[in-house]
C-alpha beads as a LAMMPS data file, in Angstrom:
LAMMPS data file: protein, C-alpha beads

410 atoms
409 bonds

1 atom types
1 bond types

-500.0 500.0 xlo xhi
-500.0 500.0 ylo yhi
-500.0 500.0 zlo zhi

Masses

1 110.0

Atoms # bond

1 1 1 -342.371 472.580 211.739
2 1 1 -340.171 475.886 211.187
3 1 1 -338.110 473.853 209.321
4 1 1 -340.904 472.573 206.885
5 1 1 -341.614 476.084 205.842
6 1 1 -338.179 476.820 204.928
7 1 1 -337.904 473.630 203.185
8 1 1 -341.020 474.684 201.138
9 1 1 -339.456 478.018 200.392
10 1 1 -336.569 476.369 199.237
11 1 1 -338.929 474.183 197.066
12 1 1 -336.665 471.744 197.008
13 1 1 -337.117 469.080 194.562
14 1 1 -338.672 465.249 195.806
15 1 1 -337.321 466.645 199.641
16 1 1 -339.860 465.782 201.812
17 1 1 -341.446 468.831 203.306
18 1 1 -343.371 468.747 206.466
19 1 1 -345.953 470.720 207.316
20 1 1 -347.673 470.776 210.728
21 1 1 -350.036 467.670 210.385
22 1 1 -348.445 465.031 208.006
23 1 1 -345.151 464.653 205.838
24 1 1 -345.495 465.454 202.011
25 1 1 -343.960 463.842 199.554
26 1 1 -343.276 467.403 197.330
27 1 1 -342.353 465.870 194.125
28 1 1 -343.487 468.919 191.365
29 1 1 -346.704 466.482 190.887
30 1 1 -347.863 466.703 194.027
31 1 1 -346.613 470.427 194.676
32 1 1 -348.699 470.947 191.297
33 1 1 -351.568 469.193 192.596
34 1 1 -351.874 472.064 195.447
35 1 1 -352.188 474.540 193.637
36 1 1 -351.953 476.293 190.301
37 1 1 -349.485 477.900 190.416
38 1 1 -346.683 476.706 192.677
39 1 1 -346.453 479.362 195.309
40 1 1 -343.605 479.766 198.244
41 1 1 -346.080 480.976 200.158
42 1 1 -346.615 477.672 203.176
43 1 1 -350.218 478.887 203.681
44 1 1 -351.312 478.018 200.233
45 1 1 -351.370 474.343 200.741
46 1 1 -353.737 474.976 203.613
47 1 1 -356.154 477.131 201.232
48 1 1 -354.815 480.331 201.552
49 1 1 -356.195 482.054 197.914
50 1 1 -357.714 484.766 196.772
51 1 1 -360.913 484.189 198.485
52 1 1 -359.359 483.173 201.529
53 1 1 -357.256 486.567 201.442
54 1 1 -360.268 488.828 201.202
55 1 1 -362.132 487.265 204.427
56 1 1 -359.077 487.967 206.322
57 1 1 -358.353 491.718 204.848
58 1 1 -362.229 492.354 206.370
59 1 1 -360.726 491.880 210.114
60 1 1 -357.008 492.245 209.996
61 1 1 -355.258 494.845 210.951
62 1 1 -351.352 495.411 209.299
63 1 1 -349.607 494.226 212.198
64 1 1 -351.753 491.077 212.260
65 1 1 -350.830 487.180 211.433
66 1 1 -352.815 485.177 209.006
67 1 1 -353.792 481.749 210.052
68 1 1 -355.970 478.646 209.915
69 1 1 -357.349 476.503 212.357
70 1 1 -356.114 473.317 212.295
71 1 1 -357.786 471.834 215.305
72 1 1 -360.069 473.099 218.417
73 1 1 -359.787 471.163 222.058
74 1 1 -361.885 472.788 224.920
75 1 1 -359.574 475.866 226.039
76 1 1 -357.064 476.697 222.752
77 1 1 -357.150 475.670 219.247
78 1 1 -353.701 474.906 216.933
79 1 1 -353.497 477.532 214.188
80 1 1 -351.026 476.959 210.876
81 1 1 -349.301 480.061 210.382
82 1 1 -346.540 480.339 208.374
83 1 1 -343.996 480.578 211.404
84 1 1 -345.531 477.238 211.705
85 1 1 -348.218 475.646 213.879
86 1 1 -349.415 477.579 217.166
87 1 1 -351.192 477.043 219.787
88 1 1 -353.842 480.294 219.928
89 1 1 -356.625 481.181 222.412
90 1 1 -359.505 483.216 222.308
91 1 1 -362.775 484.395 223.889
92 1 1 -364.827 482.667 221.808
93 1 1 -362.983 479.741 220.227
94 1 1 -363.513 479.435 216.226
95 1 1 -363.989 476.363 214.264
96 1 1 -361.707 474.111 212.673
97 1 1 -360.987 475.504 209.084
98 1 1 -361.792 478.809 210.026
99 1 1 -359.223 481.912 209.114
100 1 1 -358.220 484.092 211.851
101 1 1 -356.220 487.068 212.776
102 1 1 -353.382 486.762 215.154
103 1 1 -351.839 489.180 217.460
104 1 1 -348.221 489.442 217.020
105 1 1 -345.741 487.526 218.573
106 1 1 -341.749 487.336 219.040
107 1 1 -341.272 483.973 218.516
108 1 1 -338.315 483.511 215.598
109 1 1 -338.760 480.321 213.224
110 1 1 -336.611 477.726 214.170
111 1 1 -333.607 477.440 211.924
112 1 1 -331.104 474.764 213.456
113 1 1 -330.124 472.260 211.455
114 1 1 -332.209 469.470 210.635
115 1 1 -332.874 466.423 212.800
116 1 1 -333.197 463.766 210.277
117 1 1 -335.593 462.224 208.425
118 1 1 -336.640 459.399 210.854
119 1 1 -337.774 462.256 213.465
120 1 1 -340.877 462.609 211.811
121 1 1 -342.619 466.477 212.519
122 1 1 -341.308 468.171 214.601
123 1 1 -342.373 467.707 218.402
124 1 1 -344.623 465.262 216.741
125 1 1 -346.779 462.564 219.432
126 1 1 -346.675 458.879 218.693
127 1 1 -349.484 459.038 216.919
128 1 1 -348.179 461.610 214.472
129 1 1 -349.361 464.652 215.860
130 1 1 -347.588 467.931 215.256
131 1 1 -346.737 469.814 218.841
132 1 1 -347.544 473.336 218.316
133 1 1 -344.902 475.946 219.323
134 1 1 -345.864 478.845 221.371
135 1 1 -348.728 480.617 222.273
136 1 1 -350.776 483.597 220.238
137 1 1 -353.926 485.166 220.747
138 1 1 -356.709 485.462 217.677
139 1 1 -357.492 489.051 217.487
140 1 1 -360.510 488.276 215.023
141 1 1 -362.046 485.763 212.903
142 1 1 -362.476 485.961 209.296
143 1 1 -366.246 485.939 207.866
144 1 1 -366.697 481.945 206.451
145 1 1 -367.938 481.217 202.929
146 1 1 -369.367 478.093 204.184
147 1 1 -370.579 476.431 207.402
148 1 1 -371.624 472.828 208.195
149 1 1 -373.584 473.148 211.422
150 1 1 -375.910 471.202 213.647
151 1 1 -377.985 471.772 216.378
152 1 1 -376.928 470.648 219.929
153 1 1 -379.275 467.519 221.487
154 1 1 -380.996 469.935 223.108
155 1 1 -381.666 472.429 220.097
156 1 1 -380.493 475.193 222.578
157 1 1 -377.572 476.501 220.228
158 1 1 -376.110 476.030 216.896
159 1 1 -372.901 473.813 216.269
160 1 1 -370.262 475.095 213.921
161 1 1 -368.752 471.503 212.748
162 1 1 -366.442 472.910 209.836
163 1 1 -365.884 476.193 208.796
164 1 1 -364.761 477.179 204.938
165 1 1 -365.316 473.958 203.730
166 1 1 -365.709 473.864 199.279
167 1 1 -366.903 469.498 199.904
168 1 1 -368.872 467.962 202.569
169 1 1 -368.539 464.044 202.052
170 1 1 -371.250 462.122 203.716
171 1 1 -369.927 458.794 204.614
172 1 1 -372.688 455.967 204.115
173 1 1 -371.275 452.883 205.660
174 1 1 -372.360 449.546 203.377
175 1 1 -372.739 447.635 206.206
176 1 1 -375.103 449.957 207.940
177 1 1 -377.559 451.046 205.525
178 1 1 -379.821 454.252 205.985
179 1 1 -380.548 456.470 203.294
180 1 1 -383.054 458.432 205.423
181 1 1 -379.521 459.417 207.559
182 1 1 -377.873 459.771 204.441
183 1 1 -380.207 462.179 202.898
184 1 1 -380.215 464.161 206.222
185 1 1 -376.807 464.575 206.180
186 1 1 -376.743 465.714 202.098
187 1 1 -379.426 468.725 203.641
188 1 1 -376.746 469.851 206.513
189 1 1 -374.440 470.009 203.279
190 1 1 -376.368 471.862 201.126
191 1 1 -377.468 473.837 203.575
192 1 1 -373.587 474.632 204.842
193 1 1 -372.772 476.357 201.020
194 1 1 -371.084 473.526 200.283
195 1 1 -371.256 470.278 197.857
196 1 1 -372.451 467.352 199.339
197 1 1 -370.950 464.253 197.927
198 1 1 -371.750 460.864 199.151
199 1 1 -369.301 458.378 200.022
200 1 1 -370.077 454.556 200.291
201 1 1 -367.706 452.986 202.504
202 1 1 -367.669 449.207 203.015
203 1 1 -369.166 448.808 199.794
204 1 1 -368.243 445.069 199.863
205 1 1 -370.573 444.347 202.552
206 1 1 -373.647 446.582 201.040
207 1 1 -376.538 444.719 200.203
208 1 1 -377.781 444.495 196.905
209 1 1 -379.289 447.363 195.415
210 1 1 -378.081 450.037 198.014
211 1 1 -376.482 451.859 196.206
212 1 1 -378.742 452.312 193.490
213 1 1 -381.467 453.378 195.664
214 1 1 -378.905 456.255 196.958
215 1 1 -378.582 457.523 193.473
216 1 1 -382.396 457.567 192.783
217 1 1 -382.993 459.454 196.227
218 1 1 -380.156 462.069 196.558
219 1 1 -380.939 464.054 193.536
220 1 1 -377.825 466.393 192.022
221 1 1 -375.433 464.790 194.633
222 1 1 -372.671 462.504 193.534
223 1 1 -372.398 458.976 194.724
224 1 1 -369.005 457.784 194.958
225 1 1 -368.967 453.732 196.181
226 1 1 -365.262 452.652 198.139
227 1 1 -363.515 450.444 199.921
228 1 1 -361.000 449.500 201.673
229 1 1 -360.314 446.329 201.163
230 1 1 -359.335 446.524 196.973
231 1 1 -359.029 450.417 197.415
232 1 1 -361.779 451.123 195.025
233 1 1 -363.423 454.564 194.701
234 1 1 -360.377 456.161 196.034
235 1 1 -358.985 457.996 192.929
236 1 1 -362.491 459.198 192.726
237 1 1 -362.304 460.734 196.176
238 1 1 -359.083 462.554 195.207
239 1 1 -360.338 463.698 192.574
240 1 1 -363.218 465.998 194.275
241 1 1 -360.022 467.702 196.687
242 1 1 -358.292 468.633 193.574
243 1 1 -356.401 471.213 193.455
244 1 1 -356.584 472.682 197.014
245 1 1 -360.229 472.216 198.025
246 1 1 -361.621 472.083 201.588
247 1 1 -363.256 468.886 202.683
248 1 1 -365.337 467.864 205.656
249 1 1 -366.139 464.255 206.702
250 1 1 -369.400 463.773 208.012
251 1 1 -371.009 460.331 209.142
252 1 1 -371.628 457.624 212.125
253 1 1 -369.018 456.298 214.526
254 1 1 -368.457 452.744 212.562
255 1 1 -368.651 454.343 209.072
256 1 1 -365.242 453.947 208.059
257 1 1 -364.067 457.473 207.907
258 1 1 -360.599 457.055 209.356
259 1 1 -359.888 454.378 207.247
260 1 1 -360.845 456.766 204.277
261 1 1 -358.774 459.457 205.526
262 1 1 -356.160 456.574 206.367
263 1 1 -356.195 455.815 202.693
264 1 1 -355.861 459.526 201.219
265 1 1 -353.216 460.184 203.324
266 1 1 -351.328 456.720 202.235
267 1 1 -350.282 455.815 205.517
268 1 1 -352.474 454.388 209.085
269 1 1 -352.215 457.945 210.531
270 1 1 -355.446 458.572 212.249
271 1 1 -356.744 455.059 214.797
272 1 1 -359.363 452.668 213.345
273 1 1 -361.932 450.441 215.717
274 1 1 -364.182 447.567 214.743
275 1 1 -367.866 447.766 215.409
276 1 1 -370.119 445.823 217.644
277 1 1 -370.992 442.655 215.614
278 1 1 -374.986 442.918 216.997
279 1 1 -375.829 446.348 215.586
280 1 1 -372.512 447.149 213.547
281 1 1 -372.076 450.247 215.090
282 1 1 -368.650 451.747 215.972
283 1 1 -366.698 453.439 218.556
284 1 1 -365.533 456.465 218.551
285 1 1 -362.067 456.858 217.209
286 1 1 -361.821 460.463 216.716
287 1 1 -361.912 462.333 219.089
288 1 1 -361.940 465.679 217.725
289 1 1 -362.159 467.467 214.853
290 1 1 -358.860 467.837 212.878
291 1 1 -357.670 469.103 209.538
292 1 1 -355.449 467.128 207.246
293 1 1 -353.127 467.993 204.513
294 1 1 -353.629 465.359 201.467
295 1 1 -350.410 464.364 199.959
296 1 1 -352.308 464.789 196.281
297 1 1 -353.832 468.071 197.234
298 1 1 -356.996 469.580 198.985
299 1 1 -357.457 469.473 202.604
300 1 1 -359.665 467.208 204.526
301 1 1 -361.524 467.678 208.173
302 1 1 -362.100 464.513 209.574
303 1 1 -365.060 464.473 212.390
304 1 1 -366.083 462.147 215.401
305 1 1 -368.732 460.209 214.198
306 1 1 -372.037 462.079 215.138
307 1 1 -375.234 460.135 216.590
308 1 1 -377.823 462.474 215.938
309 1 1 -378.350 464.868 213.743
310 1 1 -380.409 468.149 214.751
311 1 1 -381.810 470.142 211.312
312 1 1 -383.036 473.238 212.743
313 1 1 -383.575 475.907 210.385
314 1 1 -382.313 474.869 206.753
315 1 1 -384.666 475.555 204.430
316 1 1 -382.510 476.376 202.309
317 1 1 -380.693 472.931 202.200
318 1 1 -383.693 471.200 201.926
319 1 1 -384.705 473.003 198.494
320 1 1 -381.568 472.145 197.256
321 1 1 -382.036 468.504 198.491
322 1 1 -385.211 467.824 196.936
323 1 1 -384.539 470.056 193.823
324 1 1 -387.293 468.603 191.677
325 1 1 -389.731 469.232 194.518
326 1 1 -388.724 473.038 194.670
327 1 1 -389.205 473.597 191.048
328 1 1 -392.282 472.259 190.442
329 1 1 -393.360 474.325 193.459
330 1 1 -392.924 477.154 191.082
331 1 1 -396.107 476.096 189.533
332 1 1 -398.397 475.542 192.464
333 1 1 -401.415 478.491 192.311
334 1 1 -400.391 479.719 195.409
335 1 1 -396.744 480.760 196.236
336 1 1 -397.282 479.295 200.183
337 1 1 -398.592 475.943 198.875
338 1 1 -397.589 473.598 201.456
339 1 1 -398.508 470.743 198.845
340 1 1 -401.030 468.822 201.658
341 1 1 -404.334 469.139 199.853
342 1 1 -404.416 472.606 198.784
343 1 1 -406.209 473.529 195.064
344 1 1 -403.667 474.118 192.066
345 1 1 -400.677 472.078 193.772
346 1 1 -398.456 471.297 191.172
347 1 1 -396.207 469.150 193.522
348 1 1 -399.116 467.080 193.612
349 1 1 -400.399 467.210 190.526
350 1 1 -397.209 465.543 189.569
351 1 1 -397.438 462.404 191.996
352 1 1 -401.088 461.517 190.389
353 1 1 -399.734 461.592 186.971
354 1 1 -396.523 459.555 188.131
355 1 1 -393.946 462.139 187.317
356 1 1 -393.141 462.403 191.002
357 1 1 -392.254 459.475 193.168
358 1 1 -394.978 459.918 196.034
359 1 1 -392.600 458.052 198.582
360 1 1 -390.050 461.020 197.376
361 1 1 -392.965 464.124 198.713
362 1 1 -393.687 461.993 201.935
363 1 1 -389.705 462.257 202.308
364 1 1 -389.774 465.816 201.857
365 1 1 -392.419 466.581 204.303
366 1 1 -391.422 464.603 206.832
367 1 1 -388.488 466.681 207.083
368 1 1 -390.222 469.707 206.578
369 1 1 -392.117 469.020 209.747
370 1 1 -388.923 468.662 211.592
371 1 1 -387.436 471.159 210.543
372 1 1 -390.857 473.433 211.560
373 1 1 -390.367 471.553 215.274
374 1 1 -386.802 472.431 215.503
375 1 1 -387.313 476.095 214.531
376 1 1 -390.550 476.371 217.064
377 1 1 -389.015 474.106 219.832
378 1 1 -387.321 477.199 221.942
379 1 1 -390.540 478.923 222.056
380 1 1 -392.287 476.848 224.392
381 1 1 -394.849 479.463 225.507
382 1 1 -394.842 479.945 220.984
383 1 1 -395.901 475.910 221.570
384 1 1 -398.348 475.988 224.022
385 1 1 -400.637 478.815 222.318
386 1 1 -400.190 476.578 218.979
387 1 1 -402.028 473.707 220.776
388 1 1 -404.335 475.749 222.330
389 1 1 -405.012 477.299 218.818
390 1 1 -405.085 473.707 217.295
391 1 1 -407.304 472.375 220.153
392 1 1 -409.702 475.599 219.296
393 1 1 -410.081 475.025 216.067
394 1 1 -410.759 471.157 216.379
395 1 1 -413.301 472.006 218.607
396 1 1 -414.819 474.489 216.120
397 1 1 -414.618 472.530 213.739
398 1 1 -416.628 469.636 214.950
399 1 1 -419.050 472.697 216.464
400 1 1 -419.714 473.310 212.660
401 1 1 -419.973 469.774 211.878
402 1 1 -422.818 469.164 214.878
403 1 1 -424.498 472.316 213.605
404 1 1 -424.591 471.574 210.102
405 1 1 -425.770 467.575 210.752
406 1 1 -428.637 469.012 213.402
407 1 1 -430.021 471.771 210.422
408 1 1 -430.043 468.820 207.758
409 1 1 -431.742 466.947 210.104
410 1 1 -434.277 469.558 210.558

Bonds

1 1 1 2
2 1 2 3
3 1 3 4
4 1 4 5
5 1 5 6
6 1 6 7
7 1 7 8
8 1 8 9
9 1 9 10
10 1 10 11
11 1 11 12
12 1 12 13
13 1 13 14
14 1 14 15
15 1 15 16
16 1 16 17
17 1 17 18
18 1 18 19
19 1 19 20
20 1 20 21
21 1 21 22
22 1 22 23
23 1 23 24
24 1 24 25
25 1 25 26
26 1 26 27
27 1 27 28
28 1 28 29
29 1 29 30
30 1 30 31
31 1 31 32
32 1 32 33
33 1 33 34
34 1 34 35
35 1 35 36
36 1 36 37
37 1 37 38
38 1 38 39
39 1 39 40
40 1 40 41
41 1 41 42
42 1 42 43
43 1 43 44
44 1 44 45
45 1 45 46
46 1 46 47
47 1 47 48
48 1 48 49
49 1 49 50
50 1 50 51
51 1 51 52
52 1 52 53
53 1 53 54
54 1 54 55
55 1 55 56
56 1 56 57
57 1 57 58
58 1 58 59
59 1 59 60
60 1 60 61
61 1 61 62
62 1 62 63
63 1 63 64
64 1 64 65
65 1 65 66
66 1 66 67
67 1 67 68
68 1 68 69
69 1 69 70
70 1 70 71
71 1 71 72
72 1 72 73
73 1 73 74
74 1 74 75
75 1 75 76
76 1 76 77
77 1 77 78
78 1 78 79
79 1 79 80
80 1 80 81
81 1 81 82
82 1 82 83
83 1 83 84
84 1 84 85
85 1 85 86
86 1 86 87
87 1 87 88
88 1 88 89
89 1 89 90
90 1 90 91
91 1 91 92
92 1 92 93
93 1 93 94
94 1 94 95
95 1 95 96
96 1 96 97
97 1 97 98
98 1 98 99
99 1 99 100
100 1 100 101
101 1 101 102
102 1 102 103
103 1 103 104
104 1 104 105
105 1 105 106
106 1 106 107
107 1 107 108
108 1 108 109
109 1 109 110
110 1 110 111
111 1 111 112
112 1 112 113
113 1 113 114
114 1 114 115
115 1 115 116
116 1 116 117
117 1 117 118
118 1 118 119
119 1 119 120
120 1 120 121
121 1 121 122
122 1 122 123
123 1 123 124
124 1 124 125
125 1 125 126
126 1 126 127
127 1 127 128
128 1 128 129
129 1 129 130
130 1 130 131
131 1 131 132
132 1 132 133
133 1 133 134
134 1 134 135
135 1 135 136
136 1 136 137
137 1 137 138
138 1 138 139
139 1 139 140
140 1 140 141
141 1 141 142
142 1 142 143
143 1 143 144
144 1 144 145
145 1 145 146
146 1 146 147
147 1 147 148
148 1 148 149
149 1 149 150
150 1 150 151
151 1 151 152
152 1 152 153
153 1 153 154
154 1 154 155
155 1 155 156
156 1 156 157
157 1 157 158
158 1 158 159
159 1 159 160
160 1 160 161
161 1 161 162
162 1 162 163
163 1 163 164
164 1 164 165
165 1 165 166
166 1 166 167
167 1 167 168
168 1 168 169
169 1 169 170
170 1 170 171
171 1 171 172
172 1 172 173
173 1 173 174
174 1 174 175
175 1 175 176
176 1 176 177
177 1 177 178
178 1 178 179
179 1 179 180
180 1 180 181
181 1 181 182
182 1 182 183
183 1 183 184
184 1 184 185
185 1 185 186
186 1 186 187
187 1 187 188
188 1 188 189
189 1 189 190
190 1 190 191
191 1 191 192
192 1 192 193
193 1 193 194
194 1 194 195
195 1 195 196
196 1 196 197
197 1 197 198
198 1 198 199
199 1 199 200
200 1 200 201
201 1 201 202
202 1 202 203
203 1 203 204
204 1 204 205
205 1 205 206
206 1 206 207
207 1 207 208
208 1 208 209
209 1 209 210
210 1 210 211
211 1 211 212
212 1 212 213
213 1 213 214
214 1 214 215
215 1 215 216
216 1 216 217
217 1 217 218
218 1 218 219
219 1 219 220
220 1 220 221
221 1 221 222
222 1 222 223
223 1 223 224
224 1 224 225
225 1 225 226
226 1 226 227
227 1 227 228
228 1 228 229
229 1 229 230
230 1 230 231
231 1 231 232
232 1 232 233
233 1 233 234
234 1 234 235
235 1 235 236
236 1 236 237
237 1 237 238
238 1 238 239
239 1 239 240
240 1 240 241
241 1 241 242
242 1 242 243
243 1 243 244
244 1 244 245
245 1 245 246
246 1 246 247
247 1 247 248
248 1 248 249
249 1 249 250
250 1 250 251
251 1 251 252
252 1 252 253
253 1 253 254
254 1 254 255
255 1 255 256
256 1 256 257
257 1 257 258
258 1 258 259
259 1 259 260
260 1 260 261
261 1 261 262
262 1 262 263
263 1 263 264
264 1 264 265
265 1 265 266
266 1 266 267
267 1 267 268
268 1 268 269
269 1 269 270
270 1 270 271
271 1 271 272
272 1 272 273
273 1 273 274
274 1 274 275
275 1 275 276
276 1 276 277
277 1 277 278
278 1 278 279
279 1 279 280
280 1 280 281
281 1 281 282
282 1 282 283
283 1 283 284
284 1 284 285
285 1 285 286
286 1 286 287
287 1 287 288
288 1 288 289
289 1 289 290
290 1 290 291
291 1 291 292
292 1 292 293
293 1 293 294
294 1 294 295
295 1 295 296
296 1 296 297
297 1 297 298
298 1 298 299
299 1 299 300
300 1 300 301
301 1 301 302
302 1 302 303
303 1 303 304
304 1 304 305
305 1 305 306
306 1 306 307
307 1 307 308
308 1 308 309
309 1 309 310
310 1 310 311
311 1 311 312
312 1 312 313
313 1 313 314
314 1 314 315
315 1 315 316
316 1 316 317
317 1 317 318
318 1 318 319
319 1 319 320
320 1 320 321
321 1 321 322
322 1 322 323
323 1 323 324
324 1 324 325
325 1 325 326
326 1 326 327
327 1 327 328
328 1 328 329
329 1 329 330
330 1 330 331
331 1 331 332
332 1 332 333
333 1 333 334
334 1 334 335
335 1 335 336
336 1 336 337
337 1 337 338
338 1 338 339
339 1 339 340
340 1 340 341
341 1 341 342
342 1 342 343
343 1 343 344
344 1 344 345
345 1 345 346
346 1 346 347
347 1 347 348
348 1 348 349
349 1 349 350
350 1 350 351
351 1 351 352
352 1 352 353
353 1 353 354
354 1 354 355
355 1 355 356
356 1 356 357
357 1 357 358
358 1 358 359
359 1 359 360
360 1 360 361
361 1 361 362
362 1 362 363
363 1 363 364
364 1 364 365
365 1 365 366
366 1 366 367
367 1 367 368
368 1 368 369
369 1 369 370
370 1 370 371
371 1 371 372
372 1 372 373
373 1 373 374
374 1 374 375
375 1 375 376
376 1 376 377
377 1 377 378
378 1 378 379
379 1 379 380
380 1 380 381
381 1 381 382
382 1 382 383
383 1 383 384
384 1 384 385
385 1 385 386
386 1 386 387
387 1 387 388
388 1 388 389
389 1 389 390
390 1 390 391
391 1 391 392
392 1 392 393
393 1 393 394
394 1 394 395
395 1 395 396
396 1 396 397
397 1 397 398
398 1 398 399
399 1 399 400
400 1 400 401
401 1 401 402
402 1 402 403
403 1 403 404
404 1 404 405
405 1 405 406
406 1 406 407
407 1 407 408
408 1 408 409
409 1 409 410
């Protein structure tokens, strides 16, 4: 690894520079391709830029080291610094793609002589993995532009899947069709600060029509349709990284998101599995969460596939999901319309006169009401006086209603 940084600041041409988690072919397209411009700096691959610089100036101190986070397993996380990659602990552990500040160390970059070019990285595993080299403590971690989180199954605390990610790309297997999941998983994008950008994988096996039905549903999210087998949709993939942006994987085990990152990277780095031929779902191959260096630029997190799918508290992501919704809200009479009934809806207004799909608002509020539940779940006492208030007012109401019959009758 301590030799891949030197090589880099050597920029030698078409050498082959390694750096922590794959090999790089740095021809000057690709080295262009990472950044504009070329810098000798090894961080800026990983990201390292002007936004990136100011998050970390808000906790370092002068003495610190800048690094990402690479990968997270239960006790330490590896860090890319540019000694090379380390393996750091802390407290509280960060998140993979998140910048941190590193105490000091006194551990020298290696520079023996090289080993060869059948080595592969240095201290690397069979299945490609880069060892890290010694051991550093994160002193802070930088505030993140962007967060794709989820709630745990048991909406006790909030899951920090990817940190500082620019792309979240929603993997919707062909084979496997659900655009209610798919849709779920655009709101956990917008609702991270990120793009969401849809990625059909298997296309070849999708029936007829799915994909078209994706593009009428996800409004303002791109739709990208791939596959492996002809390695279609690829370039397209590449292009949304471009120059040296942050991606994040997100989908089911099955949905052919190791393969994908198999095909950016242009080699079978990370393991593939088949799926169960009854329900075509997969296995999981990844087992945690890991960030890759693309060989044509931009960064990508690749994620064990993820069963369910907690919303919590994303407003936010769901405006931005159902765009058209949220603007003709602007018109409703009342700024809390809740578009169920109430007079002067505008949302409504536009379903009778056709200009809103009315499977589209039932969409809309059926995640509305989850996300509601998930926010009110903890508060179970909250929860009981809500049903006792509901259960009140029912009763009331039909009160009125017995009243009101028993005085016409009269």
């Amino acid at each position: 690894m301590y030799r891949a940084v030197k090589a880099w600041q050597n920029s030698r041409p078409f050498a082959e520079v390694r750096l922590g988690f794959g090999s790089v072919p740095s021809t000057p397209q690709v080295v262009a391709s990472m950044g504009s411009p070329v810098s000798a700096d090894p961080l800026v691959p990983f990201g390292w830029d002007d936004r990136a610089r100011a998050a970390y100036a808000e906790v370092a101190d002068p003495d610190h080291v800048p690094g990402r986070v690479v990968r997270v397993d239960r006790i330490s996380c590896v860090v890319i610094t540019r000694a090379g990659d380390r393996i750091a602990t802390a407290s509280e552990l960060p998140a993979v793609g998140d910048w941190v500040a590193l105490e000091p160390d006194d551990i020298e970059p290696d520079t023996g002589p090289d080993m060869g070019p059948d080595m592969g990285p240095e201290g690397a595993d069979d299945d490609g993995r880069s060892d890290a080299v010694g051991s550093m403590v994160i002193a802070a971690t930088a505030p993140r532009w962007s967060a794709l989180t989820r709630h745990d199954a048991d909406r006790e605390r909030i899951q920090v899947l990817a940190a500082n990610v620019d792309v979240v790309l929603v993997s919707a297997p062909g084979d496997r069709p659900s655009p209610a999941r798919v849709e779920r998983e655009t709101i956990l994008g917008w609702e991270s600060g990120a793009q969401p950008v849809v990625v059909v994988t298997k296309a070849d096996l999708a029936p007829e029509g799915y994909v078209a039905e994706l593009r009428d549903r996800l409004v303002g999210v791109d739709v990208i349709v791939t596959s492996a087998r002809d390695g279609s949709g690829i370039e397209a993939v590449v292009r949304t990284l471009q120059p040296c942006r942050t991606a994040v994987l997100l989908g089911p085990s099955g949905a052919g998101k190791s393969t994908l990152v198999n095909a950016l990277l242009g080699e079978d780095r990370l393991a593939t599995g088949a799926v169960r031929e009854d329900d075509r779902r997969g296995r999981h191959t990844t087992s945690s969460r890991e960030l890759v260096l693309i060989p044509t630029g931009g960064l990508l997190i690749d994620t064990p596939g993820v069963r369910t799918l907690g919303l919590g508290s994303v407003e936010g992501g769901l405006d931005a999901a159902f765009a058209d919704i949220a603007a003709l809200s602007l018109a409703c009479r009342f700024r809390d319309c809740a578009h169920r009934g109430e007079p002067g809806c505008a949302v409504e207004a536009a379903v009778a006169a056709g200009a809103l799909d009315a499977a589209r608002l039932a969409n809309y509020r059926r995640l509305e009401d989850e996300i509601v539940g998930a926010v009110k779940e903890p508060d179970h006492a909250a929860r009981k006086a809500e049903r006792e208030e509901r259960k009140r007012v029912g009763r009331q109401a039909r009160a009125d209603r017995i009243g009101k019959a028993t005085d016409h009758g009269n």
